[in-house]
N, C-alpha and C positions, 0 to 999 in steps of 0.2 A: 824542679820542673817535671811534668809528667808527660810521658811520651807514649803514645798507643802507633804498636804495630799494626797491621793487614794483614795476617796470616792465612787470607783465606785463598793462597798460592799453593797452600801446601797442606791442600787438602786429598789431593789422589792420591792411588796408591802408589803409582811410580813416578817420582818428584821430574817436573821436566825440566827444562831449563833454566826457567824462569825460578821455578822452585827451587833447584839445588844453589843457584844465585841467593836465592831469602835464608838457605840451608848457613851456608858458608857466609857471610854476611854477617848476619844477624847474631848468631852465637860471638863472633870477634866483636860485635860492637858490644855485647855485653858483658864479656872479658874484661873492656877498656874500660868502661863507664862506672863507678860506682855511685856517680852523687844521685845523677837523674833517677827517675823511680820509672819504669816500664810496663805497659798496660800491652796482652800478646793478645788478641781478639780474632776468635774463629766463629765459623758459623756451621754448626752440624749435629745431626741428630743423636752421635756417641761420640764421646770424651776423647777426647786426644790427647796424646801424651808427647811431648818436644821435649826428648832425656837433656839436650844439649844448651836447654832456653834455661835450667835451674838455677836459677840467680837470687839470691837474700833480697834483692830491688825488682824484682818480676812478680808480677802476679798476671791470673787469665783470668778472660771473659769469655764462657762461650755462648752464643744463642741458637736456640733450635727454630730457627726460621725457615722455611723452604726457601729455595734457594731463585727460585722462580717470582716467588711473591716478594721477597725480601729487596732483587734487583727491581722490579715493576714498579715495588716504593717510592725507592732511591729515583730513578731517572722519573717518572710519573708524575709523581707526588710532593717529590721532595720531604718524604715525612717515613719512619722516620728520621732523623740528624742520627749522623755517625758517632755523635757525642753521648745523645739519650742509650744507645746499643753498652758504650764503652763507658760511661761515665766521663766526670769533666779531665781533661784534657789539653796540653798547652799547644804540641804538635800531634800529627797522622804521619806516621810512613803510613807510604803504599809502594812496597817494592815491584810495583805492575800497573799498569792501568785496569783501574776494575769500576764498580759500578759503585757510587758514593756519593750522598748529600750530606755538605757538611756545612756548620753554621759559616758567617763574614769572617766570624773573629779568630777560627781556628787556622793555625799555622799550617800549611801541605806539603811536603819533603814528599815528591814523586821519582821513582826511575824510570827509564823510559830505555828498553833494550831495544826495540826492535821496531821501524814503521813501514812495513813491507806491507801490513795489511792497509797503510794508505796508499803505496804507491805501486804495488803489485797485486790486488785486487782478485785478477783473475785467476792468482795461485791459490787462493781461500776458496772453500764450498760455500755453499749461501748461506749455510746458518752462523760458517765463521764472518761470512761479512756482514751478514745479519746484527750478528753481537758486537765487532768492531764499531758499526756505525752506533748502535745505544749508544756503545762507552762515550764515543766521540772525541777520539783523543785530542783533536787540536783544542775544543775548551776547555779541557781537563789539565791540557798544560797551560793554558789561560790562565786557568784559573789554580792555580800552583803557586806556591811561594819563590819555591825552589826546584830546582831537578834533575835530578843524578842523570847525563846521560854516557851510557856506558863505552862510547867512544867518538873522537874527534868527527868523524863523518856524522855519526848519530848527531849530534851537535849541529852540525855545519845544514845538517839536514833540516832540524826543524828550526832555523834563525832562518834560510833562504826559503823556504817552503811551505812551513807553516805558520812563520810568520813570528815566533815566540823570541821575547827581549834574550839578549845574547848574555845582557850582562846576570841574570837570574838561571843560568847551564853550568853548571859544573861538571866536567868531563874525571869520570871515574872508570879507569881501565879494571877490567877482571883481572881475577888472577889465578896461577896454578896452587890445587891444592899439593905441595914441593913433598910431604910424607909419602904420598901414594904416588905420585906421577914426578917419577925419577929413571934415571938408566938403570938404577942398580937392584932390580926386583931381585924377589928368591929365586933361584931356580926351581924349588921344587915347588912350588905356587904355580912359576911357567909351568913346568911339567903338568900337575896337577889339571891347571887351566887347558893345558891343551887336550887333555885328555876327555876332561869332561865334556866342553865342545865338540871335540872332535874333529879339531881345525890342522889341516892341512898343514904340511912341511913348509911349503912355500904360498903366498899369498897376499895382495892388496886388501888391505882393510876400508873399510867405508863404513859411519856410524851418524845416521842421524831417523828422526821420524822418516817416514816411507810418502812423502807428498811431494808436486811436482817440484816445488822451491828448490828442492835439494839438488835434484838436475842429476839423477839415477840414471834415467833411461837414458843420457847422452855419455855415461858413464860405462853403463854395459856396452853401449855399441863401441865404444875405444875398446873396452877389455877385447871383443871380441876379436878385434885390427891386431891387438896386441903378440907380438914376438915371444910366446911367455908360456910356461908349462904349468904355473903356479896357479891359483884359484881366484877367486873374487869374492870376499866374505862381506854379508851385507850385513849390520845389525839396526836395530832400532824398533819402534813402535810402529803401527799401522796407522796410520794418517790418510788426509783426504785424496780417493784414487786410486788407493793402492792397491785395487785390482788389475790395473793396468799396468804398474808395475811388476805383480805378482807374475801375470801373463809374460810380459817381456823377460823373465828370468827364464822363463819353464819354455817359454820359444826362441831362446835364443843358441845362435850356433856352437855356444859354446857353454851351454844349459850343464852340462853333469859339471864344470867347474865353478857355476856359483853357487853358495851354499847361501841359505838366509839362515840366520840363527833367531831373529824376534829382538824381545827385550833381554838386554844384559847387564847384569845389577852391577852396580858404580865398584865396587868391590873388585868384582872382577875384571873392570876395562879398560885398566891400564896395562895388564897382565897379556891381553887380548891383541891390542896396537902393538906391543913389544913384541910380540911374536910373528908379527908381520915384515913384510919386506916396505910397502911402502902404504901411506894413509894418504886417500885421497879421497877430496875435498871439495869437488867443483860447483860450492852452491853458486845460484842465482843472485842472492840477494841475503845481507848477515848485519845486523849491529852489531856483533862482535867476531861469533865465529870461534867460542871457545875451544870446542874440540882440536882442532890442530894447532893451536898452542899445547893445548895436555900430549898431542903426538910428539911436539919438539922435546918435550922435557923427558919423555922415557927414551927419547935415542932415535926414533925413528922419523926416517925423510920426509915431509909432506909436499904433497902436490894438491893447490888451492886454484882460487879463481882470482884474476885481476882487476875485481869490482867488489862496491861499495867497501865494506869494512874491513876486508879480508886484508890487503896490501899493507894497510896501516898496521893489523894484528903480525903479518909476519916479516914485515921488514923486506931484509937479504936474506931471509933465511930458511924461506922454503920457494919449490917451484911454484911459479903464477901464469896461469894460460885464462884464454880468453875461454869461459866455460858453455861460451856457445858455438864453438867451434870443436868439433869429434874430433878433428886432425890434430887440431892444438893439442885436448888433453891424452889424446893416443901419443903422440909423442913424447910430451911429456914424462908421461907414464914410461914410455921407452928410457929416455936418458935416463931418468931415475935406478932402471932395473940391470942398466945395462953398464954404465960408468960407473967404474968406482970410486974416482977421483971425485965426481961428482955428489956421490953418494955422500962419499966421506966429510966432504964440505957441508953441506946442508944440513947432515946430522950436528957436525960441532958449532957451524953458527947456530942451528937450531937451538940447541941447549945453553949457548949462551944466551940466546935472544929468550927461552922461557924463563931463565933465572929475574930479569927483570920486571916479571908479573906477581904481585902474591896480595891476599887477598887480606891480608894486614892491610896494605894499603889502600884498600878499595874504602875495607872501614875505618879506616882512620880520615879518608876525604867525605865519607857519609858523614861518622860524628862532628865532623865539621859544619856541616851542612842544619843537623837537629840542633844547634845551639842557638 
């Protein structure tokens, strides 16, 4: 059987979430698989090189389409077939919802991480709701054979809401990658890491894009309430907004303790959370909410929110407050920094509760799914 990837997730330079998902993924199902033959299919004007896809049953297809006229095709057109790009074909992953016309006869193994751009709308800019609506995810899971989706809630979400058959979901948790995101870093890596940062003795770590979803700004206002000598380290990408959060650091009362650092390579971010006192978490709205699972597995406490995905990702095992509530996550934030007993708790359930994530199993319930 021949199987053609979407690789056209992991086409930036800094892999996002969704990417580092098709990263970790992809490479383990090709590990497992030797009979099927795999077709890895990008679209870009220079050659890409995936050191990790090199498999004796893999081969690539790239096309130099613009990327603009390419999607106009697909949704427009319908022409042309994701088949004539890749050749014949028996399945499509698409580990994302993207822009795709494919013949009747082709099988569609879709994941589906995240539907906050249906039902939180106003946390997108217009061109992201702009491009959500093309995709059109509720016909794209329609029209799906299959579809990973990456947690019970995700699940429960599009069978009551969007209406897609229950019995064609396959619920496929993430998982920690357990080499990198453990208690037992180098110290001199720590070291190392803290130095080059530049990160403060004591500190709350915070790691996601810079857009309102994340729930930053209600974030700083807790830090500021906060009983606490320690910093507020923010990391991530610039997303939609994020001058306005930018603003809120640099005016807030408690401005020379938070530090933004930007982008921080995968390499170093486990290094980064362990060096903190506590990771916290207060998004709005997660199909999964990886990041504070990666917190529980190096040892460190989290404080998350007690909505949609989040609860189910961490059990008993980290704090959960309402994340529209500043009192809730300020206190929070307090017993964390301030109990030990509690600390202590949270960190060992934590780490047992990450042991049960790993990304063997993620692909091992995918290959299930491409058969």
């Amino acid at each position: 059987m021949k199987i053609a990837i979407d690789l056209r997730g992991l086409q930036g330079k800094e892999p996002s979430g969704v990417g580092y998902f098709t990263l970790q993924v992809v490479e383990r199902l090709l590990e497992r698989d030797k009979y099927n033959k795999y077709l890895l299919y990008y679209n870009a004007f220079q050659k890409k090189v995936f050191n990790q896809f090199h498999f004796v049953n893999v081969e690539y297809k790239q096309t130099r389409i613009p990327n603009r006229i390419l999607n106009f095709c697909f949704k427009f057109l319908g022409y042309p077939k994701f088949e004539s790009l890749t050749g014949e074909t028996n399945v499509v992953f698409m580990p994302n919802p993207n822009m795709i016309s494919l013949r009747n006869t082709t099988k569609l193994v879709l994941v589906v991480h995240d539907l906050s751009p249906l039902f939180m709308p106003e946390m997108y800019s217009w061109k992201s709701r702009l491009w959500h609506w093309l995709i059109n995810i509720p016909a794209l899971c329609k029209r799906a054979d299959k579809i990973l989706a990456v947690s019970n809630f995700t699940k429960q979400t599009l069978v009551e809401k969007v209406n897609i058959n229950h019995e064609k979901i396959t619920v496929g948790l993430l998982g920690v990658d357990h080499e990198r995101y453990n208690p037992n870093l180098e110290e001199n890596k720590l070291r190392y890491v803290r130095n080059v940062y530049g990160l403060p003795g004591q500190f709350i770590c915070f790691i996601a894009t810079l857009e309102p979803r994340k729930n930053l700004d209600r974030l700083i206002e807790a830090f500021e309430q906060l009983d606490y000598d320690g910093s507020l380290v923010v990391i991530g990408k610039l997303g939609w907004k994020y001058g306005k959060v930018l603003e809120r650091m640099h005016t807030s009362s408690k401005a020379k303790k938070i530090i933004y650092l930007g982008y921080v390579s995968e390499p170093d971010k486990p290094y980064v959370i362990k060096l903190s006192d506590v990771f916290a978490w207060p998004s709005l709205y997660e199909g999964f909410g990886l990041p504070v699972l990666e917190a529980m597995a190096v040892g460190v406490p989290v404080l998350t929110s007690n909505v949609t995905s989040l609860p189910e990702v961490v059990g008993e095992s980290a704090l959960t407050v309402n994340p529209y509530q500043i009192a809730d996550i300020k206190n929070g934030l307090q017993q964390l920094l301030d109990q030990t007993n509690l600390r202590e708790l949270y960190i060992k359930n934590g780490l047992e509760r990450a042991k049960q994530f790993n990304w063997d199993t993620t692909a091992e319930t995918l290959g299930n799914l491409l058969k």
